[in-house]
C-alpha positions in Angstrom: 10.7 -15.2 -43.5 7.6 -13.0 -43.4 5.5 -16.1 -41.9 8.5 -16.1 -39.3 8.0 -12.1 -38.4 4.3 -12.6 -38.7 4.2 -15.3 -36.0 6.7 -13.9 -33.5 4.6 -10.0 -33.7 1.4 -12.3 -33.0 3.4 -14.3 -30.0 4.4 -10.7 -28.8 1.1 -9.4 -28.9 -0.8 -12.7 -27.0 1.9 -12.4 -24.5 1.3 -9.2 -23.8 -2.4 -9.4 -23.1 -1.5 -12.3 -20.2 1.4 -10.8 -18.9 -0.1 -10.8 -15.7 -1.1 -13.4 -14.1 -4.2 -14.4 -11.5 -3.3 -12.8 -7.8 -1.2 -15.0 -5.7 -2.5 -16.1 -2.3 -0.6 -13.4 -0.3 -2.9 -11.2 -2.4 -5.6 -12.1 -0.2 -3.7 -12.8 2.9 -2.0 -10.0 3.0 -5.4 -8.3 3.4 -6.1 -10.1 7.1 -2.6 -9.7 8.2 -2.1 -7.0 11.1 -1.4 -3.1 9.2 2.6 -3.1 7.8 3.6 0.6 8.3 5.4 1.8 4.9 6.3 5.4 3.7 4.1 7.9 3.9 2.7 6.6 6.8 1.8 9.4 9.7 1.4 8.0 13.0 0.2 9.8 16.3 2.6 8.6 19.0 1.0 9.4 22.8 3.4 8.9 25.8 1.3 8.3 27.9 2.0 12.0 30.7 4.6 13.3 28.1 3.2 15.7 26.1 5.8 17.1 24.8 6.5 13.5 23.1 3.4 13.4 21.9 2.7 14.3 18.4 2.3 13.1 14.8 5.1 11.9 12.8 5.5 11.0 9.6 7.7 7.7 7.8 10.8 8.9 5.8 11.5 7.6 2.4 14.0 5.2 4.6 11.4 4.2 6.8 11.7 5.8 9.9 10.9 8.1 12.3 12.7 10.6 14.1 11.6 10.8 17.3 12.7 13.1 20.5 15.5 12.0 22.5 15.6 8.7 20.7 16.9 9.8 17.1 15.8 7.7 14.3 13.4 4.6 14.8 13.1 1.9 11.9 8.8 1.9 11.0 9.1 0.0 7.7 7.7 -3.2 7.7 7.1 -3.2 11.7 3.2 -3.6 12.6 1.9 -0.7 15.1 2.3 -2.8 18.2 5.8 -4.1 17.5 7.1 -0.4 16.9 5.2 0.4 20.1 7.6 -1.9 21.9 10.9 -1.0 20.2 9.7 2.8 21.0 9.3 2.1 24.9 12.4 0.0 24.8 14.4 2.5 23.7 12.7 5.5 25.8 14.0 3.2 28.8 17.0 3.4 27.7 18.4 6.5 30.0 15.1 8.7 29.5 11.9 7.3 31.0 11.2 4.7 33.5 8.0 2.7 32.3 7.3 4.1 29.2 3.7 4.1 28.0 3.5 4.2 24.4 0.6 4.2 21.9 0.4 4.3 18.4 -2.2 4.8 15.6 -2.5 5.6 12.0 -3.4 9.4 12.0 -2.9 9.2 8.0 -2.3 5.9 5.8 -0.3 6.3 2.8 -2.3 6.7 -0.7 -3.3 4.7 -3.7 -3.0 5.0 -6.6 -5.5 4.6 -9.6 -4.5 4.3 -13.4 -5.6 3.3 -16.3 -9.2 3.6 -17.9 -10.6 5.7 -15.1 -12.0 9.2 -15.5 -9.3 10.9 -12.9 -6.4 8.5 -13.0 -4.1 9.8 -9.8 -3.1 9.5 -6.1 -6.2 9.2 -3.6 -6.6 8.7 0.1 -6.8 5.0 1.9 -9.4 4.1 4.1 -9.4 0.6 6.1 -11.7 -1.7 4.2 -11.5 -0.4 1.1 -12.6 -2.1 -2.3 -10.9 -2.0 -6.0 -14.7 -0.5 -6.6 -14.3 2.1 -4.2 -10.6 3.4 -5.3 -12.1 3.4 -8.8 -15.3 5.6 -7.5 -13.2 7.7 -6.0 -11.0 7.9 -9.1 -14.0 8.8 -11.0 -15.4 5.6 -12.0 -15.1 3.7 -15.4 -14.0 4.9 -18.8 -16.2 3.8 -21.5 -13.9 1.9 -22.5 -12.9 0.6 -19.2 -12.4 -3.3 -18.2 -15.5 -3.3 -15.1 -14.5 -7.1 -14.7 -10.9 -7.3 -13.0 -7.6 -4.8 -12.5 -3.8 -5.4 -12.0 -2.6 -4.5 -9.2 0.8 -4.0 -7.8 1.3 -4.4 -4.0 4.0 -4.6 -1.3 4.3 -8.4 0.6 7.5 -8.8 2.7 9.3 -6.4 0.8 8.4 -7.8 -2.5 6.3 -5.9 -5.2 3.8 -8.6 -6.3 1.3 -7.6 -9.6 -1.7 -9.6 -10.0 -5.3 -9.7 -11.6 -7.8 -9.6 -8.9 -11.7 -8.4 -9.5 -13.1 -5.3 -8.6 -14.6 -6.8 -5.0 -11.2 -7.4 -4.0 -10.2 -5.5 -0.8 -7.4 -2.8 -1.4 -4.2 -2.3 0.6 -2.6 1.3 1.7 0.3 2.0 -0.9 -1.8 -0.2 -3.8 -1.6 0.8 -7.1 -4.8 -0.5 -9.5 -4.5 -0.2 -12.9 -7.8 -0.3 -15.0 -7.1 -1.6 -18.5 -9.0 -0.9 -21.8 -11.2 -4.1 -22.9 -11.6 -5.8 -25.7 -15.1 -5.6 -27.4 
């Protein structure tokens, strides 16, 4: 009986060191894909010769925006040039002639670091940035801080993925990292 207990703490323990596994592909791929608005993302919207309809707005918890005249526009999910579109479609609809519509990220939605890091917390997203730089930015290493690879937990097509990737590894708006403690 106690070799029994014994043998299913140590199968608990090993499972728990590889409970996650190696990054999937659309890890990586997701990285060259075209920008997936989310949450938290602010855009500027320009009209093109309607100032008063330009301005920045934010994505609601539900993933819109409420824009003038329009009401509520879905952003979640939608890349900045097919929310473009859906925005002049529906400014044509009884409001504008030929719509010109521009969009851009005025401000991405954060990261998040955790873990063995010397200010675990919530940090600004800029395009092209590393696992390395998140963690710089989060105050580097712990002592006792795993510098090899990180979990981290992303957003593809709706699905939260978690996956070791190294430190090199380019970082998504919205990412979490988590920095685990190592071994020896």
């Amino acid at each position: 009986m106690l070799a029994w207990a014994l043998a299913s703490v140590v199968a608990m323990a090993l499972s728990g060191c590889t409970s996650y596994q190696p990054a999937p592909k659309s890890f990586q791929q997701a990285t060259i894909q075209p920008y997936r608005l989310d949450s938290g993302d602010r855009l500027r919207v320009t009209v093109f010769d309607q100032p008063n309809l330009s301005n920045t707005y934010t994505v609601d918890q539900a993933g819109y925006i409420s824009f003038p005249l329009v009401g509520q526009v879905p952003a979640r999910g939608e890349t900045m040039a097919s929310l473009e579109g859906a925005l002049a479609a529906k400014l044509r609809q009884g409001y504008l002639r030929d719509p010109d519509v521009t969009i851009e990220v005025d401000r991405y939605r954060p990261v998040f670091v955790m873990g063995e890091v010397g200010r675990p917390g919530q940090y600004s997203y800029v395009p092209g940035m590393t696992v390395q730089n998140a963690v710089a930015v989060a105050g580097g290493f712990t002592a006792r801080g795993n510098q090899r690879d990180v979990d981290v937990t992303r957003k593809i097509n709706g699905r939260v993925l978690t996956g070791r990737t190294t430190i090199s590894s380019t970082v998504l708006a919205g990412d979490t990292i988590y920095v685990r403690e190592r071994l020896f």
